[in-house]
C-alpha positions as MATLAB code, in Angstrom:
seq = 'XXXXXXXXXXXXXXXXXXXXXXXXXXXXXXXXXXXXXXXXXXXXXXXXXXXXXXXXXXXXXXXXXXXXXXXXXXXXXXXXXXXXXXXXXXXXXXXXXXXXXXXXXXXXXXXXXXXXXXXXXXXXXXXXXXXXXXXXXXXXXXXXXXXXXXXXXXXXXXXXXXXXXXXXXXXXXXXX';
ca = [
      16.496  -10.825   -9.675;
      16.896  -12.302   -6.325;
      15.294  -15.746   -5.640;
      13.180  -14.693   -2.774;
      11.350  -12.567   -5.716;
       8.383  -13.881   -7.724;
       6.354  -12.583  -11.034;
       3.388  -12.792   -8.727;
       4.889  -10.533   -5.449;
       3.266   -7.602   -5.383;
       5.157   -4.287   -6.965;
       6.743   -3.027   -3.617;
       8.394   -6.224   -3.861;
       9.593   -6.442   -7.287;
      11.090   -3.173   -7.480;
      12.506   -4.306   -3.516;
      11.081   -1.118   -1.906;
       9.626   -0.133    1.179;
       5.868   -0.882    1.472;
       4.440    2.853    1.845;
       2.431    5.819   -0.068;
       5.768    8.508    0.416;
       8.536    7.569   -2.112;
      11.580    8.508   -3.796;
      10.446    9.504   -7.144;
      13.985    9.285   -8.097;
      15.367    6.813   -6.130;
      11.899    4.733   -7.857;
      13.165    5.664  -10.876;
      16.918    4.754  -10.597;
      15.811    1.307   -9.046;
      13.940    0.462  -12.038;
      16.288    1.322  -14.496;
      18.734   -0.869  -12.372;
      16.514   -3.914  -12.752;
      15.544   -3.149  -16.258;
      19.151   -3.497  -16.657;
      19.779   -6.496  -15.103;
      16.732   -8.342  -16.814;
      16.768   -7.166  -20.353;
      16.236  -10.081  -22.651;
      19.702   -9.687  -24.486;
      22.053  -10.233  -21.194;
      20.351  -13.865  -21.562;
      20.501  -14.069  -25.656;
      23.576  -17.122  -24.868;
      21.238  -18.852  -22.114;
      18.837  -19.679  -24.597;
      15.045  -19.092  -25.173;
      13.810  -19.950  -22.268;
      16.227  -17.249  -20.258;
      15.280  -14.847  -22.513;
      11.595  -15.290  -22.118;
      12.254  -15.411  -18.211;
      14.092  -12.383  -18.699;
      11.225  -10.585  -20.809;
       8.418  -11.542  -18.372;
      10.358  -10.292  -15.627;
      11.370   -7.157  -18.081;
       7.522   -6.624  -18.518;
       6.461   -7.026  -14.865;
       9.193   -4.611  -13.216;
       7.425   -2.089  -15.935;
       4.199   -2.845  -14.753;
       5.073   -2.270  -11.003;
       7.557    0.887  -12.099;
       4.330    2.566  -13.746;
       2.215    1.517  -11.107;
       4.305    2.520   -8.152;
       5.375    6.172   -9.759;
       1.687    7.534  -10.418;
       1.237    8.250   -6.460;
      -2.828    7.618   -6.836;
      -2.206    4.192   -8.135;
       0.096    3.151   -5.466;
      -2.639    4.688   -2.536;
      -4.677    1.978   -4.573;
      -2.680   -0.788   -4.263;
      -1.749    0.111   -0.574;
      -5.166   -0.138    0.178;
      -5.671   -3.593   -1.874;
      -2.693   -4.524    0.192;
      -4.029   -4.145    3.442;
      -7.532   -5.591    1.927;
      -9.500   -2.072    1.445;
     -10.476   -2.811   -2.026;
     -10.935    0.927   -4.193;
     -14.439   -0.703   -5.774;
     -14.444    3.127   -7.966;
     -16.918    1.351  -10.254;
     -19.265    0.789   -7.638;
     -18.372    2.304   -4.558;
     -19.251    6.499   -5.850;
     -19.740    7.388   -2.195;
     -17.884   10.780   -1.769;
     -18.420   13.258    1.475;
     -20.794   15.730    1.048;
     -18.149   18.867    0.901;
     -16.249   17.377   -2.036;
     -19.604   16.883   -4.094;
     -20.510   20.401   -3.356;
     -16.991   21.666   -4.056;
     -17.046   19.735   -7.525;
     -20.429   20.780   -8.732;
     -19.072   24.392   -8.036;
     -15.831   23.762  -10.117;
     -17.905   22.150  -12.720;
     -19.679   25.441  -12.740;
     -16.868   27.495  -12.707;
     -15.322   25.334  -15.539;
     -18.568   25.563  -17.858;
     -19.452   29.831  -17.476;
     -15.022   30.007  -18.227;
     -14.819   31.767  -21.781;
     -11.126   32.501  -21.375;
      -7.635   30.770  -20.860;
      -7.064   33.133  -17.691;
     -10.408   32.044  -16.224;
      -9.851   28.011  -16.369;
      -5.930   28.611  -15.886;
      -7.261   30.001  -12.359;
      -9.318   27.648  -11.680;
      -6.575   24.756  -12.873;
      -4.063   26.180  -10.181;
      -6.980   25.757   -7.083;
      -7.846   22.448   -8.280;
      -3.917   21.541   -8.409;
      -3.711   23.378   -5.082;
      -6.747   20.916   -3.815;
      -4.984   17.890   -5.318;
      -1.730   18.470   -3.553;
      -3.625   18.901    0.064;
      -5.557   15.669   -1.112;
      -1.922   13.653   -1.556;
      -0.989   15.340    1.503;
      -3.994   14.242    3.269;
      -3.383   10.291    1.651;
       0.512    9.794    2.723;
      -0.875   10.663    6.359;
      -3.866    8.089    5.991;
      -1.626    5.194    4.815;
       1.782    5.846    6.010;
       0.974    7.556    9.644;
      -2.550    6.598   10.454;
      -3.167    3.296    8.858;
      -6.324    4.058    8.127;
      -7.231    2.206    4.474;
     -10.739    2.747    4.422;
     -10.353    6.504    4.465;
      -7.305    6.351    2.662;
      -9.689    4.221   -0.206;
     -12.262    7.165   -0.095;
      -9.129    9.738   -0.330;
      -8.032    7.635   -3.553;
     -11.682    7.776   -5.189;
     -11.564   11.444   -4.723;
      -8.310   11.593   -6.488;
      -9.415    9.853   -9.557;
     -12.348   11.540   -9.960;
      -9.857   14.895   -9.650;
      -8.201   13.388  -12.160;
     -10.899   12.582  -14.690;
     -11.890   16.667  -13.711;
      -8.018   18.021  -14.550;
      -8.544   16.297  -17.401;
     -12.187   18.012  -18.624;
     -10.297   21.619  -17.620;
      -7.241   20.223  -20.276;
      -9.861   19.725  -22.935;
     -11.370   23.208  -22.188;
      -7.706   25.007  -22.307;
      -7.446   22.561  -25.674;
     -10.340   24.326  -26.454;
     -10.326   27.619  -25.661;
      -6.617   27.599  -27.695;
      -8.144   26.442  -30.723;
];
């Protein structure tokens, strides 16, 4: 790792990328795989113990940054932190009005579903949704600059989430 690096820099910097939402899912993955490489514990086994538990601290934090920085909601979040927007998703529920609505109705649509063609339907306009809502987040940070929005677009996107997850439980279900 280069000098100018530290455990505590934030993950753009570890993994020595730009500082934006729009990435290079491979080019993400090859660069962590390249420093995996050059800090795995065993390069340092003749250096002694303390290289190696240099080595395996760095190991652990370019693998906290790498799974960060590849799940694209999770790097809106930090991009936000960044710029001091803090997510607050515990606390801070507030959604616009049209999202609620549009929820509740998927919700609905999810519960009256009694086959795999029904929630597999409603799966591809939520994915549909999800992909306009990325869309709509790589403007807000990389274009716009706008973090607060961009915080409100990343709440939305975990609680779509949490909901693609409820309609994998009911395809789970509806299989069994």
């Amino acid at each position: 790792m280069s000098t100018s690096v530290n455990l505590t820099d934030n993950d753009f910097a570890i993994l020595g990328i730009k500082q934006q939402f729009e990435q290079d899912e491979q080019m993400l993955q090859q660069r962590w795989k390249d420093l995996q490489a050059q800090m795995h514990p065993d390069r340092f086994a003749s250096q002694g113990e303390a290289a190696q538990r240099a080595a395996t601290q760095w190991s652990v934090r370019i693998n906290e940054a790498y799974q960060r920085l590849k799940n694209p909601v999770a790097r809106a979040a930090l991009l936000c932190e960044l710029a001091g927007v803090a997510i607050n998703s515990e606390t801070n529920t507030s959604m616009p009005a049209a999202f609620l609505m549009q929820q509740l109705e998927w919700r609905e649509q999810l519960e009256a579903a009694r086959t795999m063609s029904q929630v597999d339907q409603l799966q591809g306009i939520v994915d549909a949704e999800y992909a306009r809502s990325l869309s709509t987040l790589a403007w807000l940070t990389d274009e716009k600059g706008d973090y607060p929005q961009a915080a409100q677009q990343v709440r939305v996107l975990m609680f779509m989430d949490r909901f693609m997850k409820n309609i994998n439980d009911k395809l789970d279900q509806l299989d069994a």
